[in-house]
C-alpha positions as CSV (number, residue, x, y, z in Angstrom):
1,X,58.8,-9.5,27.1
2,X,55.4,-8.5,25.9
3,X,54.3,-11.5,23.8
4,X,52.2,-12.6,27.0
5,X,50.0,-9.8,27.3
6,X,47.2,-10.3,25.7
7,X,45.7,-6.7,26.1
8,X,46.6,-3.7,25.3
9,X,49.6,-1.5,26.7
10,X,49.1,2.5,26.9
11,X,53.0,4.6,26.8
12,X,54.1,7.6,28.9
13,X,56.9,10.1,28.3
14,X,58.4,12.6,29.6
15,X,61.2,14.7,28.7
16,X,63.5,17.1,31.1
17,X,66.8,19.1,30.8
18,X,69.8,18.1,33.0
19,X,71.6,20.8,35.0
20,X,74.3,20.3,32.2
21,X,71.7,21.4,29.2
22,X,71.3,18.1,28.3
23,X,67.8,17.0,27.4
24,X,66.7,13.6,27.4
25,X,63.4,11.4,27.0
26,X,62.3,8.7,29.2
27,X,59.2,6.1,27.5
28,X,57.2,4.0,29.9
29,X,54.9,1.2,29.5
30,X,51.8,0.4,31.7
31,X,49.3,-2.7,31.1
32,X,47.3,-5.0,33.6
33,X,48.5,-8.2,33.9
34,X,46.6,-11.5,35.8
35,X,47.4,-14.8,36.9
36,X,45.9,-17.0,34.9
37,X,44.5,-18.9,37.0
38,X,42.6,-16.2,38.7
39,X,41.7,-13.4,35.9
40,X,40.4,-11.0,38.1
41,X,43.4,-10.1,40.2
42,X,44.6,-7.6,38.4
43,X,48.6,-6.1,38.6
44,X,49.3,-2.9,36.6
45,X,52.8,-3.0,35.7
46,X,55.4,-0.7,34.7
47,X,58.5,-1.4,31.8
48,X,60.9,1.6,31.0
49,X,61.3,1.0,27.5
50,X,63.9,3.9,26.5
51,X,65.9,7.0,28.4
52,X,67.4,8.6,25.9
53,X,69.4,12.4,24.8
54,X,66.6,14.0,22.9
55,X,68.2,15.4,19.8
56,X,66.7,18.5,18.1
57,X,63.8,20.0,20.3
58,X,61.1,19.2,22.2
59,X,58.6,19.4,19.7
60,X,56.0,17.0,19.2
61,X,56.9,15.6,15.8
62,X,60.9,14.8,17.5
63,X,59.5,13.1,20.4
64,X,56.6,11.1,18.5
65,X,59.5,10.1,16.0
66,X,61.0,8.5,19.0
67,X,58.1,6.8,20.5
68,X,57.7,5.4,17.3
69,X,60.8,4.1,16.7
70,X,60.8,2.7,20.4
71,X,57.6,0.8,19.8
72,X,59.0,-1.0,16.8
73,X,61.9,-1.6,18.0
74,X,59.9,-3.7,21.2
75,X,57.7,-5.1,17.9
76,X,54.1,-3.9,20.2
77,X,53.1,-1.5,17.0
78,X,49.5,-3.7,17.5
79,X,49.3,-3.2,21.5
80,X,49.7,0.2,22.0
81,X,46.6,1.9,22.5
């Protein structure tokens, strides 16, 4: 899925509780992509890579656990900026 883009991809998340209690975290992608035949016509494109329960709370060393673990699991360690 990402293999092809030959820049680098920058990650979103954001994390919410349900009406039920239950909280859960969403990751997103974003890179440019081109044609390439014409370079210049750039395309920003958007990938949801994980919505998940968050287990634990919403503190930054749970969440960045996750985002780690999602950008391994996708093998773009090396694009992420």
């Amino acid at each position: 899925m990402f293999q092809n883009i030959p820049g680098q991809i920058s990650c979103t998340f954001d994390t919410w509780t349900l009406e039920s209690l239950d909280p859960y975290l969403s990751i997103t992608t974003h890179y440019i992509d081109a044609p390439k035949e014409q370079p210049h016509d750039w395309v920003l494109k958007s990938q949801q890579l994980a919505f998940i329960p968050l287990k634990g709370n919403h503190s930054g060393i749970n969440m960045s656990k996750i985002l780690v673990q999602t950008v391994d699991r996708y093998g773009i360690c090396d694009k992420v900026m």
